[in-house]
N, C-alpha and C positions, 0 to 999 in steps of 0.2 A: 627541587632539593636533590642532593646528592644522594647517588646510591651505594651503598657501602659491599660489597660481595666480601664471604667468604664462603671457607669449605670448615664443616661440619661432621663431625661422625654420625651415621647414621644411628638415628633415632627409632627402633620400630618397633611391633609389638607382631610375633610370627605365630604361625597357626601350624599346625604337626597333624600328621593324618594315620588313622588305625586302619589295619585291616584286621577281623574278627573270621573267622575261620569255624563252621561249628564244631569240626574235628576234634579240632587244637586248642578253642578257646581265640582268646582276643590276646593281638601280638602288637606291639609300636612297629610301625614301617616309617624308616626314614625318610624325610621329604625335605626338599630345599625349603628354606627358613624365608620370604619373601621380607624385605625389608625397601626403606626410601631412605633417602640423604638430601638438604637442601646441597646446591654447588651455588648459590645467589639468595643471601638475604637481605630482604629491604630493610631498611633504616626504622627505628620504634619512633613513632611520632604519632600525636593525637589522632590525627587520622582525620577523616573527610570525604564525602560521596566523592568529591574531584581529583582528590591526592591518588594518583596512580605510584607504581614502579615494579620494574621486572622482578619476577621470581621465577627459579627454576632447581633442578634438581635429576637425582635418576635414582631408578629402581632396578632390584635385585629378585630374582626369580616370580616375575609377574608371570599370565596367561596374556595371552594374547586380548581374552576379551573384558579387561581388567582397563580401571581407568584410574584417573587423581582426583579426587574432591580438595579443593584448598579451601581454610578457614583465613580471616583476620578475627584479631581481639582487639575490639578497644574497652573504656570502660562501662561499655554499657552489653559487652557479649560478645561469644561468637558470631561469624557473617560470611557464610559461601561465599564464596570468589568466581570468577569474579564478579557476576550478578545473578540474581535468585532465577533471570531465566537462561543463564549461561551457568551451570555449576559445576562443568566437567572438564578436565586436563585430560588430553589424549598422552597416551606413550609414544615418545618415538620409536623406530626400528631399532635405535642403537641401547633402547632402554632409559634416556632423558623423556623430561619431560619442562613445558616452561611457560607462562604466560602473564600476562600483566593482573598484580592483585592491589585494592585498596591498601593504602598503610593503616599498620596498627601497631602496637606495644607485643603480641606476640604473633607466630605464626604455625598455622599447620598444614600437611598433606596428610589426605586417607589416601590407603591403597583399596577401591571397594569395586565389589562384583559388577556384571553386567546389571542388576535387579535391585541395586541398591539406590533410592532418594532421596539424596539428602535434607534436612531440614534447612531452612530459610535463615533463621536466626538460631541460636541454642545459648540455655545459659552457663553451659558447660561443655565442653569437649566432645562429642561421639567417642566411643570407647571401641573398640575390637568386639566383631560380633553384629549377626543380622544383615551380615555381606558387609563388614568392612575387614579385611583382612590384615593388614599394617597401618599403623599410626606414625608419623614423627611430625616434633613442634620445634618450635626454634623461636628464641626470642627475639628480638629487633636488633641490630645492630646500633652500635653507637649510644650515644647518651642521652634518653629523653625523660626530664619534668614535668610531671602533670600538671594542668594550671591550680593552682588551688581553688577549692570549692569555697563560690558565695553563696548563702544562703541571707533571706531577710524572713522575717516575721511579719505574718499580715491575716487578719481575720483569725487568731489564736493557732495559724498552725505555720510549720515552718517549710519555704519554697526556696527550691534549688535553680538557681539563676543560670542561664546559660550562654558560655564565656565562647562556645567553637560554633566553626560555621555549623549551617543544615542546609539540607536541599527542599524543604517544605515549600511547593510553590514554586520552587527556583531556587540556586545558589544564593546564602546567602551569610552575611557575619552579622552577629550578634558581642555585643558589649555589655557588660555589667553596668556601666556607667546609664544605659538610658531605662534601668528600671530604680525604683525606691517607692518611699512609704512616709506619708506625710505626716505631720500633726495629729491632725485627725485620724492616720490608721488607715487613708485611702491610697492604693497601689496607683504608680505612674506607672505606665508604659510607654516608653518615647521611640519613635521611629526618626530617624537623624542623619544626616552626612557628617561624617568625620574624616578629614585629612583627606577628603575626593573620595573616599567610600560609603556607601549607605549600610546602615550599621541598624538593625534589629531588636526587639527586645520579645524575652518568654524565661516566664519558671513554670515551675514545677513542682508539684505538691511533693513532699519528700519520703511520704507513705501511700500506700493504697487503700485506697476506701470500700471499691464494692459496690454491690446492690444498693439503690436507694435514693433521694433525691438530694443532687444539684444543682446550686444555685448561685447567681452572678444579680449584682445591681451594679449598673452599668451609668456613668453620665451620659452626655447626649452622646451620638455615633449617627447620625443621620448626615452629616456632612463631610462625612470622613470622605479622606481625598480618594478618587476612582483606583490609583493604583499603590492604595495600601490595604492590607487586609488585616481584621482583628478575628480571631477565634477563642474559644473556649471548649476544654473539649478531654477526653480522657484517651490515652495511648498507651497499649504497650508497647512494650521498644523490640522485645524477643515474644510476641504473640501474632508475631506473622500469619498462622494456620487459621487464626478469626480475625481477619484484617485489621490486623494492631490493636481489636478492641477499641476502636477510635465510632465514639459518639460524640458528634457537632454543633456545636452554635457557630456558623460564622454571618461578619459583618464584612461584607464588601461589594463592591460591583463590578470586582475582576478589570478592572482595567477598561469597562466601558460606562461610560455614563449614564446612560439609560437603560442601563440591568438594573433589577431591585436588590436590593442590598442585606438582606436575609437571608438564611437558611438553615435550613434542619436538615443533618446527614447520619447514615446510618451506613459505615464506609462496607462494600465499596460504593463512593459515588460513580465510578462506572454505568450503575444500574439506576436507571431514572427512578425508578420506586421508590428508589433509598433517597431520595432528596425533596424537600419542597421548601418552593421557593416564598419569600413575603416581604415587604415593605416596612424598612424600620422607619416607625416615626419619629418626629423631631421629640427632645426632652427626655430624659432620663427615662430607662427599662431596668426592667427584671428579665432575666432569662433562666430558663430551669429543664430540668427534664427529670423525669423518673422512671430509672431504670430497675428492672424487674427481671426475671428467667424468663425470654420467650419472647419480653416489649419492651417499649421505650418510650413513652411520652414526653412533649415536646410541648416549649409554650412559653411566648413572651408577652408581656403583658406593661402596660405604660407607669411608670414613675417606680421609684426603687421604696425601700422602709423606713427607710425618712422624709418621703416626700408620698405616701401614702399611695402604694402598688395602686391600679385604676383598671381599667378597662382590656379585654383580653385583646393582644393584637394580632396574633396566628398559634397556633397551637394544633398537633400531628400526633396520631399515636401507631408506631410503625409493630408490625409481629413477626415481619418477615427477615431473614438476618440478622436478628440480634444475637449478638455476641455474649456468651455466658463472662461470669465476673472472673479475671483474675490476678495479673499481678500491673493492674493498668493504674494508674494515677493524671489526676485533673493536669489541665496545662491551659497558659495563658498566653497568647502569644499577638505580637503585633510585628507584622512582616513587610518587603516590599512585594507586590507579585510581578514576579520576574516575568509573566507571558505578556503586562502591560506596555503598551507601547510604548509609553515616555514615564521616567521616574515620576515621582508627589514633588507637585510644586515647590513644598515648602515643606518643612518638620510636622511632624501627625505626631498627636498624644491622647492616649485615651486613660481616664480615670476609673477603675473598679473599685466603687466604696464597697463593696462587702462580699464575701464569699461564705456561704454557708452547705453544711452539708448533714440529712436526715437519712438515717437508717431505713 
């Protein structure tokens, strides 16, 4: 995509310093006003872990040991630049500054101390103050339309479908087209090639739940193909600080065939603790967990509620890392996994007759 530059007035929010005297009382001593300006703004477009483009800028009466924190906004938050374990812009000697950042709808530079860290995600701005010394934001360049939001109905609540790539797993696109809700009220989820692209499907509960038990009945998934993956699972998107809050069910065998095709994750899965592995059987499951301050029990079990839940088939109850409740919401997602060596032979669909959820 094209990058559109211009020049901008600086934007910034300046910090004044006292000297207090006990003599005399307390006097304003004048101090340069430190301010940022961008000189390159990227282009406002949806955004995506993969969409890069340059950004740059300069600064006005910084300290030497002073740096840039950059934000993007898309709509789901702010997002350090340009990775949560890269989040700093050096100054140059001439007082520029410049580096490649994610697109987004809007943008920011801090100007903040040597002792300042920034946060991961945020759902709003950093403000001046706590070592950030200058703010400026800048909207995107040029003209972008949001895609409109699908939502469908399923199981009495309403799921936000998702239309832009994600890197869950691997780059990937997602289509509106390979989710819906049949007759009977059972959700599709379709994994599919379109136009030479493999094309995704996941919603998303469109509130937050909370403490308390989750539950999926599931058609069969024991032959899902090695390099597709189905999850269930809760995320937030801006709770970086308790690893996105993300509690797991997945179905898959990562792309080899002789991995067992279950698991319970308590993220990060980094930490072998947080995962155990199980054998989904052939025929329709339950899947559930009950989440609590402190635990999280885990447990799937054979046949759904209409075919009369049966016999336990693995079942975990984790204390370590759990994540407290906050503004996380369930997610459904059927993906390609991108670390597999050869796409899904053919189209994957998995049916979830029912979604329930107990306080």
């Amino acid at each position: 995509m094209a990058v559109t530059k211009s020049l901008l007035a600086p934007v910034a929010i300046a910090t004044s310093s006292f000297l207090c005297l006990s003599a005399a009382g307390c006097h304003s001593q004048s101090a340069a006003h430190p301010s940022i300006e961008f000189t390159t703004v990227p282009q406002a477009a949806a955004g995506g872990p993969d969409e890069f483009a340059p950004v740059a800028g300069r600064v006005t009466g910084a300290l030497p040991n002073q740096r840039i924190v950059l934000f993007a906004r898309s709509d789901e938050g702010w997002w350090v630049q340009p990775f949560r374990s890269r989040p700093f812009t050096e100054i140059g000697p001439d007082s520029t500054w410049k580096n490649q950042i994610h697109l987004g709808q809007e943008y920011a530079a801090l100007l903040v101390g040597p002792d300042y860290r920034p946060p991961a995600t945020a759902q709003s701005l950093p403000e001046p103050g706590a070592g950030i010394i200058a703010v400026a934001r800048a909207a995107g360049s040029g003209r972008f339309v949001s895609p409109s939001v699908k939502t469908i109905s399923f199981s009495g609540y309403d799921w936000i479908v998702r239309q832009v790539q994600n890197d869950r797993h691997g780059m990937n696109d997602y289509d509106a087209r390979n989710v819906w809700v049949d007759a009977e009220g059972h959700l599709h989820l379709l994994l599919t090639e379109r136009d030479g692209r493999w094309t995704c499907a996941e919603v998303r509960l469109a509130r937050s739940l909370g403490y308390g038990t989750y539950t999926f009945e599931v058609r069969d998934t024991s032959q899902l193909d090695p390099s597709a993956a189905f999850s269930m699972y809760t995320f937030d998107r801006l709770g970086s600080d308790q690893n996105f809050r993300e509690l797991t069910v997945d179905i898959s065998r990562w792309g080899e065939p002789a991995n067992m095709d279950g698991q319970f994750v308590v993220q990060p899965e980094t930490v072998p603790a947080n995962v155990f592995r199980f054998a989904v059987p052939a025929g329709p499951a339950t899947h559930s967990f009950r989440w609590e301050p402190g635990r999280v029990a885990f447990r799937s079990v054979r046949g759904t509620g209409s075919s009369r839940p049966g016999a336990v088939v693995a079942e975990q109850l984790f204390t370590a890392r759990v994540p407290t409740a906050g503004a996380e919401t369930p997610h459904l997602t059927l993906l390609y996994d991108r670390s597999a060596a050869r796409p899904p032979s053919k189209s994957v669909e998995v049916v979830v007759e029912k979604f329930t959820f107990l306080p």
